[in-house]
ChimeraX commands (.cxc) that place a marker at each C-alpha (Angstrom):
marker #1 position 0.00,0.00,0.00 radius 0.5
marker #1 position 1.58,3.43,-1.12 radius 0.5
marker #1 position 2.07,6.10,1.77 radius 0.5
marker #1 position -0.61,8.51,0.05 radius 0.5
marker #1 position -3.10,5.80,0.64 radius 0.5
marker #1 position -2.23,5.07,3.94 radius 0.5
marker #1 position -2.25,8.60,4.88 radius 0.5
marker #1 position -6.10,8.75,3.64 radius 0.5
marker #1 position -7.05,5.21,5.47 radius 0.5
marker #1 position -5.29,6.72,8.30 radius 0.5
marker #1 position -7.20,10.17,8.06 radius 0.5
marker #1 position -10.11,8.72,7.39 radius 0.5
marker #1 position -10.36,6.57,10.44 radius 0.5
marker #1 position -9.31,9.43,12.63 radius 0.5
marker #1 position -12.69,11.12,11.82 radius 0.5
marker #1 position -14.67,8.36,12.36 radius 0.5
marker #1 position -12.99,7.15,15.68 radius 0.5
marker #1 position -11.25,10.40,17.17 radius 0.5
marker #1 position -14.10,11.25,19.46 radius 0.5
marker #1 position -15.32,7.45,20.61 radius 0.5
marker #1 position -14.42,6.50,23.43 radius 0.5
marker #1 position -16.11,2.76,23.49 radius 0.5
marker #1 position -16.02,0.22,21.44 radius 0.5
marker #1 position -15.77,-3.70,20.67 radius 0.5
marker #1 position -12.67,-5.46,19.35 radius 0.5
marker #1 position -13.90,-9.09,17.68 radius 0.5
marker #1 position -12.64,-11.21,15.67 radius 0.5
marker #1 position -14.09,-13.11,12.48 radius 0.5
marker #1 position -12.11,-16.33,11.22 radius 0.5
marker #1 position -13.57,-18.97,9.09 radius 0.5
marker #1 position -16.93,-16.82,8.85 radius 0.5
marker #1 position -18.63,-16.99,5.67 radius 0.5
marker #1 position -19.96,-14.20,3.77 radius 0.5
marker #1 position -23.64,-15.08,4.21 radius 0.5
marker #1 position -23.38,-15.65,8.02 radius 0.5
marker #1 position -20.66,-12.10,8.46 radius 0.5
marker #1 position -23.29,-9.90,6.14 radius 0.5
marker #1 position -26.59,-11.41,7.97 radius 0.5
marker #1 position -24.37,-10.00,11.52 radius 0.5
marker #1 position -23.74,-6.39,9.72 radius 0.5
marker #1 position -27.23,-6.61,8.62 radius 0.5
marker #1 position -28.40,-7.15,12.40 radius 0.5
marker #1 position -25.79,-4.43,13.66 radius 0.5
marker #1 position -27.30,-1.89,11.16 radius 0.5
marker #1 position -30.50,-2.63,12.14 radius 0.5
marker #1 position -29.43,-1.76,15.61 radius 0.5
marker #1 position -27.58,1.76,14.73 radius 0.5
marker #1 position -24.25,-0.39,14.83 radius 0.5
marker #1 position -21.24,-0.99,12.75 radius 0.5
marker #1 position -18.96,-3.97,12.01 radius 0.5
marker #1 position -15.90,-2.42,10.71 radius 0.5
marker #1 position -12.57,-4.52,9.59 radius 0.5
marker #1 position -9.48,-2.73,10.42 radius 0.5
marker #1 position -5.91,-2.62,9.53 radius 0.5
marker #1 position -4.22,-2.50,12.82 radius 0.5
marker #1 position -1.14,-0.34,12.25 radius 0.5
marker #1 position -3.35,2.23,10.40 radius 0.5
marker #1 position -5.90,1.99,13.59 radius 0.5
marker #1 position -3.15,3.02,16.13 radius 0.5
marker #1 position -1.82,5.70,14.08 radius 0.5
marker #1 position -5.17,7.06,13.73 radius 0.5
marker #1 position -5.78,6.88,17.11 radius 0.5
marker #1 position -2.82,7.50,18.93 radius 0.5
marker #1 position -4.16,10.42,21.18 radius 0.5
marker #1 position -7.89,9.62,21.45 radius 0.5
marker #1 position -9.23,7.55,24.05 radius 0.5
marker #1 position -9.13,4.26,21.55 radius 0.5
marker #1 position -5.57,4.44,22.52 radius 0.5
marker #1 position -5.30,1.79,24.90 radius 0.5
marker #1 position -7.35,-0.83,22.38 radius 0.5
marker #1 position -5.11,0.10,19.83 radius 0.5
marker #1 position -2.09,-0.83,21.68 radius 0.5
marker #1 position -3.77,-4.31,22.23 radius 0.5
marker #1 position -4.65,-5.54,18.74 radius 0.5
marker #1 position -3.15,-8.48,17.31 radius 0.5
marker #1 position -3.66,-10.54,14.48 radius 0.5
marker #1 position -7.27,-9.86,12.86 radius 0.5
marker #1 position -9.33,-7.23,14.20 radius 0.5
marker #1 position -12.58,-5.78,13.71 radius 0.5
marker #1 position -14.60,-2.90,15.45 radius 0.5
marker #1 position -18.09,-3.03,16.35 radius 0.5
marker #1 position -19.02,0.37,17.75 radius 0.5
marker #1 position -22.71,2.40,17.43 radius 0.5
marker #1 position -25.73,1.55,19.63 radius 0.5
marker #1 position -26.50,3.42,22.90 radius 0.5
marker #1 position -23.88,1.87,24.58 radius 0.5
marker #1 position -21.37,-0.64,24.47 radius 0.5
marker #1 position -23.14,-2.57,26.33 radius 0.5
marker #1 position -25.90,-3.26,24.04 radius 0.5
marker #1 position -23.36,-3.78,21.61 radius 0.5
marker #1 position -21.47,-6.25,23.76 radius 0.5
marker #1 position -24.93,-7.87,24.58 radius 0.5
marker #1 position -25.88,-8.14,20.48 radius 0.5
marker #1 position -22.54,-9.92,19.20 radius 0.5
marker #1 position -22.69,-12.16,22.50 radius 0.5
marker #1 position -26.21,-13.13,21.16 radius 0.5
marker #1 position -24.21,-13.95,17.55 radius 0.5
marker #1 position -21.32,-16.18,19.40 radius 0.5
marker #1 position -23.44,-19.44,18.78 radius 0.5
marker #1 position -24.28,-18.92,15.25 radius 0.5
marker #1 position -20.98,-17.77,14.16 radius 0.5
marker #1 position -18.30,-20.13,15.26 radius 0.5
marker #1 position -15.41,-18.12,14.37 radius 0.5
marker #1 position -16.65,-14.93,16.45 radius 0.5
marker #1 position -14.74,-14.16,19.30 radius 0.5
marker #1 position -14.85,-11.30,21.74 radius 0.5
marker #1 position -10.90,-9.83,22.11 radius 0.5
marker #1 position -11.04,-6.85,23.71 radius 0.5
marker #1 position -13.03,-3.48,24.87 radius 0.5
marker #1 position -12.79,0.16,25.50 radius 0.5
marker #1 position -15.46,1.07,27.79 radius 0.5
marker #1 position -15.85,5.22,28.34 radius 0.5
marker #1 position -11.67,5.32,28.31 radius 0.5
marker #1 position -11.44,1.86,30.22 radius 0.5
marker #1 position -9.35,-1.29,28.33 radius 0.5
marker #1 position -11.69,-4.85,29.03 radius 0.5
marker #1 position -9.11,-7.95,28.07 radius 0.5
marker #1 position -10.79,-11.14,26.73 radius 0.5
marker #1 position -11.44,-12.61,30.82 radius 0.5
marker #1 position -13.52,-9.46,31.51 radius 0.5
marker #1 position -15.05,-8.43,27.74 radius 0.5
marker #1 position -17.62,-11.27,28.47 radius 0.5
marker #1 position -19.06,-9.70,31.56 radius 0.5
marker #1 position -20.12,-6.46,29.42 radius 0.5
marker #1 position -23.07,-8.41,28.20 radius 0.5
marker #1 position -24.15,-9.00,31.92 radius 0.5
marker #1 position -24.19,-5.58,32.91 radius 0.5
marker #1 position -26.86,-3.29,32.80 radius 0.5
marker #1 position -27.33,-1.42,29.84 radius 0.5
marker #1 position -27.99,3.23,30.30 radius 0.5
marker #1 position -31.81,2.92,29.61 radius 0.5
marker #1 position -31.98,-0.27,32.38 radius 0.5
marker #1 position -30.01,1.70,34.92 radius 0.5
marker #1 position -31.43,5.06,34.36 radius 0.5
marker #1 position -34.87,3.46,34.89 radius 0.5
marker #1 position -34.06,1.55,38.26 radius 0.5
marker #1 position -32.68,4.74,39.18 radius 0.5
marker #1 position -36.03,6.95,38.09 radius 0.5
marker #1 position -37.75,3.73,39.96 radius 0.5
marker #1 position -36.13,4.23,42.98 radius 0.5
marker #1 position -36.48,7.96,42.85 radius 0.5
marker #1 position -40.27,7.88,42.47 radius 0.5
marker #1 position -40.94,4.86,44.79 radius 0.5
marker #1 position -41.65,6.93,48.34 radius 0.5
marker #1 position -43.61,9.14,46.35 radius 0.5
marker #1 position -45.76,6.36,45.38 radius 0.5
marker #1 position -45.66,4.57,48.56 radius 0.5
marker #1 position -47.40,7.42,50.53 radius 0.5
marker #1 position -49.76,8.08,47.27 radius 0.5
marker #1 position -50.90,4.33,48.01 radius 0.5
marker #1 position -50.97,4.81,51.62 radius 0.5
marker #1 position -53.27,8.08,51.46 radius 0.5
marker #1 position -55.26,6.80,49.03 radius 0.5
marker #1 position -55.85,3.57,50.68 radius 0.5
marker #1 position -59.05,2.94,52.49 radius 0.5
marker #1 position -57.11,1.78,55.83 radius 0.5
marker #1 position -54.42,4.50,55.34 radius 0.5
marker #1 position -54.09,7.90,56.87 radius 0.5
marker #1 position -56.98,9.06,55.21 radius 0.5
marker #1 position -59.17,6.28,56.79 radius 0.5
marker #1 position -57.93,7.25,60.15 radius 0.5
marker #1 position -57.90,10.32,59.94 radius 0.5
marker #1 position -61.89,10.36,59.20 radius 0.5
marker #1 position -62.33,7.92,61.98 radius 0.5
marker #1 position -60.95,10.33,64.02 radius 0.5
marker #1 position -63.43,13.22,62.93 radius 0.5
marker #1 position -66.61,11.17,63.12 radius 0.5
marker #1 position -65.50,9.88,66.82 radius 0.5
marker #1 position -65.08,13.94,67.96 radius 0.5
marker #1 position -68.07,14.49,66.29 radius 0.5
marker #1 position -69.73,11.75,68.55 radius 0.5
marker #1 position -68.25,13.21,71.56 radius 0.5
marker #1 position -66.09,10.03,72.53 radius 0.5
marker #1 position -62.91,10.82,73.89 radius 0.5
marker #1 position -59.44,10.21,71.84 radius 0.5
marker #1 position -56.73,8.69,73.20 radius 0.5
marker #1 position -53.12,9.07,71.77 radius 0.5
marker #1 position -51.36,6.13,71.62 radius 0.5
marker #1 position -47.29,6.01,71.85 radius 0.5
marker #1 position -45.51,3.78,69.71 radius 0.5
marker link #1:1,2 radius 0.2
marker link #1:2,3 radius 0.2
marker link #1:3,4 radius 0.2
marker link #1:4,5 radius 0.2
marker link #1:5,6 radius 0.2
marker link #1:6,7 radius 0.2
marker link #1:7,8 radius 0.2
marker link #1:8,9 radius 0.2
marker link #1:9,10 radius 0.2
marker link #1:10,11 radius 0.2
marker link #1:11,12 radius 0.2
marker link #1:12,13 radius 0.2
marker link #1:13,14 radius 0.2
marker link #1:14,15 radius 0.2
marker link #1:15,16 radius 0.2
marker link #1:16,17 radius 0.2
marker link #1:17,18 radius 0.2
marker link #1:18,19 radius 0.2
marker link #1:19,20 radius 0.2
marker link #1:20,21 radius 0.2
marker link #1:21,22 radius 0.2
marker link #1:22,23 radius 0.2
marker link #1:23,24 radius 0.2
marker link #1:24,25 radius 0.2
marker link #1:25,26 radius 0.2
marker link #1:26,27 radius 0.2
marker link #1:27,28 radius 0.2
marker link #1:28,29 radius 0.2
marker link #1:29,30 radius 0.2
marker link #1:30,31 radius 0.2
marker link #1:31,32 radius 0.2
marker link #1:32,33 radius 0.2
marker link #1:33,34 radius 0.2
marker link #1:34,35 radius 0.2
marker link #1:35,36 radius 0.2
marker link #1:36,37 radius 0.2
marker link #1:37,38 radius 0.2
marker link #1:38,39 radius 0.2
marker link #1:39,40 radius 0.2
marker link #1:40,41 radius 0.2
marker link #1:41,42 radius 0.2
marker link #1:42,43 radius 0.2
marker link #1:43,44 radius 0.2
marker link #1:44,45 radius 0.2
marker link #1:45,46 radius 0.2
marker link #1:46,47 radius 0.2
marker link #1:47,48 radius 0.2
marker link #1:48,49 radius 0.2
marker link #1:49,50 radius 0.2
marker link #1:50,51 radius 0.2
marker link #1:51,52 radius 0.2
marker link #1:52,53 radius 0.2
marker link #1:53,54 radius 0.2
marker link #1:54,55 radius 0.2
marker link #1:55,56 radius 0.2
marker link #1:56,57 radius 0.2
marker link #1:57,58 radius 0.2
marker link #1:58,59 radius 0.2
marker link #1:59,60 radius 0.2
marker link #1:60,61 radius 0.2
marker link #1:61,62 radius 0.2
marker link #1:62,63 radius 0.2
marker link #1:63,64 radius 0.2
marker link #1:64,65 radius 0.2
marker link #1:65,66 radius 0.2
marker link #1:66,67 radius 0.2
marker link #1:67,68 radius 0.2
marker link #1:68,69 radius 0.2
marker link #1:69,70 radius 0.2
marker link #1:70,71 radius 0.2
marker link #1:71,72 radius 0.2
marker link #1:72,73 radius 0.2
marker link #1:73,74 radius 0.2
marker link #1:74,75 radius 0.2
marker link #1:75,76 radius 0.2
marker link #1:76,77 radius 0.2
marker link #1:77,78 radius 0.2
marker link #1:78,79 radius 0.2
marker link #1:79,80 radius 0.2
marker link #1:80,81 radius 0.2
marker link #1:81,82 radius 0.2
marker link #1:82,83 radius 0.2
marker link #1:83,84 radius 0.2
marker link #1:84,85 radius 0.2
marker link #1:85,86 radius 0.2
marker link #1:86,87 radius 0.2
marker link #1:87,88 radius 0.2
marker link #1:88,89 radius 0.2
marker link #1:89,90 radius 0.2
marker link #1:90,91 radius 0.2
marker link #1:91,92 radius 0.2
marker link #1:92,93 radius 0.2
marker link #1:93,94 radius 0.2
marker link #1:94,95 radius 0.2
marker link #1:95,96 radius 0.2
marker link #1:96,97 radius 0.2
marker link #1:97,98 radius 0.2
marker link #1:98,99 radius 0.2
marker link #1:99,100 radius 0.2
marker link #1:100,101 radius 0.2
marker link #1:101,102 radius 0.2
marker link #1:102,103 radius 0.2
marker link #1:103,104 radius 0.2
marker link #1:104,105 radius 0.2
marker link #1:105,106 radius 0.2
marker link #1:106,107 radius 0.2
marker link #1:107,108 radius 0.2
marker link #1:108,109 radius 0.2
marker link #1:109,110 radius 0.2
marker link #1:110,111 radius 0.2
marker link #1:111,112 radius 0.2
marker link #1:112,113 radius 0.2
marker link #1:113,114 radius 0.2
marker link #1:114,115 radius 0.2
marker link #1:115,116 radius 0.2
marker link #1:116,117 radius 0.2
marker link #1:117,118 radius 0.2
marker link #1:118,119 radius 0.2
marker link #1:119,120 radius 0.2
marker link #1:120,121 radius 0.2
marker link #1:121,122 radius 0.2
marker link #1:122,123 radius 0.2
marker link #1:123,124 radius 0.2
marker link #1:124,125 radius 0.2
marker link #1:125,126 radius 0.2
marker link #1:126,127 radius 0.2
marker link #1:127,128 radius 0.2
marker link #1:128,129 radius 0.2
marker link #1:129,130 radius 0.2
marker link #1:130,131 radius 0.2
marker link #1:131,132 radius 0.2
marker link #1:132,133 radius 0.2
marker link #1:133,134 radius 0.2
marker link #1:134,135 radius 0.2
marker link #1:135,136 radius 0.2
marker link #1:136,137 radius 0.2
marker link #1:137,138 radius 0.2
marker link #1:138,139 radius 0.2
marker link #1:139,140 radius 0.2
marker link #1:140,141 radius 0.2
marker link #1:141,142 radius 0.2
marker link #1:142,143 radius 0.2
marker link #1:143,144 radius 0.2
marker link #1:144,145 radius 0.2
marker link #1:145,146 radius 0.2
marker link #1:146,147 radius 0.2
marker link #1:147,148 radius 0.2
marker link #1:148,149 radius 0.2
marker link #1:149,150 radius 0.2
marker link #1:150,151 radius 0.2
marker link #1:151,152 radius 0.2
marker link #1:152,153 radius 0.2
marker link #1:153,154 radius 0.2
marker link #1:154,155 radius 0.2
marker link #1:155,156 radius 0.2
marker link #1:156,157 radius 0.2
marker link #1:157,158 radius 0.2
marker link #1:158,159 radius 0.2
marker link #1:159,160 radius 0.2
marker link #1:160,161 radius 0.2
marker link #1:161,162 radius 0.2
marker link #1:162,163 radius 0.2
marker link #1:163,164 radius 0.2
marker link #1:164,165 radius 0.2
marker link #1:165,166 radius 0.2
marker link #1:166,167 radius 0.2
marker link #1:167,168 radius 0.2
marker link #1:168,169 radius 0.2
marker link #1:169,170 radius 0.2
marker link #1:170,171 radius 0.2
marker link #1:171,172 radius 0.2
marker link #1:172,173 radius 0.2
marker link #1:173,174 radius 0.2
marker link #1:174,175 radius 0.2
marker link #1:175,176 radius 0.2
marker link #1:176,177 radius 0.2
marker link #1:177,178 radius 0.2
marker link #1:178,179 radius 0.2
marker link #1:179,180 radius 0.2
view
């Protein structure tokens, strides 16, 4: 490859990678073209990409950015899957694709400027994606809110006492407080 078009590879790459700061390092051997464009088809379909890279060109591209420390680790064959709303889903999509494709294998991830090696890329899919954990955290926000809504508008609640309260003054009995 001349230097001209490595500088254009190179420059290329930097645009599309300078400002990402996750992504997902597989690797495809012995895939066929049917089963690798059926994966790309799924990734697209999920606003991500399957991209196969030439490593040199990758770490000269992304020497500075936050890629860096993936770059450093690539060996042999590599391919990026980046997109989605976060790696996770990503990591959680191509784990779903390790049984139908048996030369797929997770190598490596960036996650938000943190390097995963192979023993820890698989737990990625476990974790919780942003739209699970900003939901248990709106769900745990809104749940005393909701617990006294449920206990006023109960019929034994506060409400309920409070009216047996009013209708024994207006009887005339006599209320005794009670100490917990």
């Amino acid at each position: 490859m001349s230097k001209p078009v490595k500088e254009l590879i190179t420059n290329e790459l930097q645009s599309r990678y300078a400002e990402m700061d996750s992504a997902l390092w597989v690797e495809l051997i012995k895939t066929g073209g049917i089963e690798t464009n059926d994966l790309r088809r799924d990734l697209v379909a999920k606003n991500m990409r399957l991209e196969v890279i030439k490593n040199a060109l990758f770490r000269r591209a992304v020497a500075d950015g936050p890629l860096s420390k993936l770059a450093e680790q690539l060996v042999g064959p590599a391919a990026l899957v980046t997109g989605g709303d976060s790696l996770v889903d990503v990591a959680k999509t191509i784990e779903g694709w390790l049984p139908k494709l048996k030369g797929l294998k997770l190598r490596g991830a960036v996650l938000e400027g943190e390097y995963f090696d192979e023993s820890r890329v698989e737990g990625l899919a476990k974790m919780p994606s942003k739209a699970d954990l900003q939901a248990r955290i709106i769900g745990m926000a809104l749940s005393p809110g909701a617990n006294i809504a449920g206990v006023l508008v109960s019929s034994g609640g506060v409400a309920g006492c409070i009216k047996a309260l009013i209708e024994k003054l207006e009887d005339g009995e006599e209320v005794v407080a009670k100490s917990a």
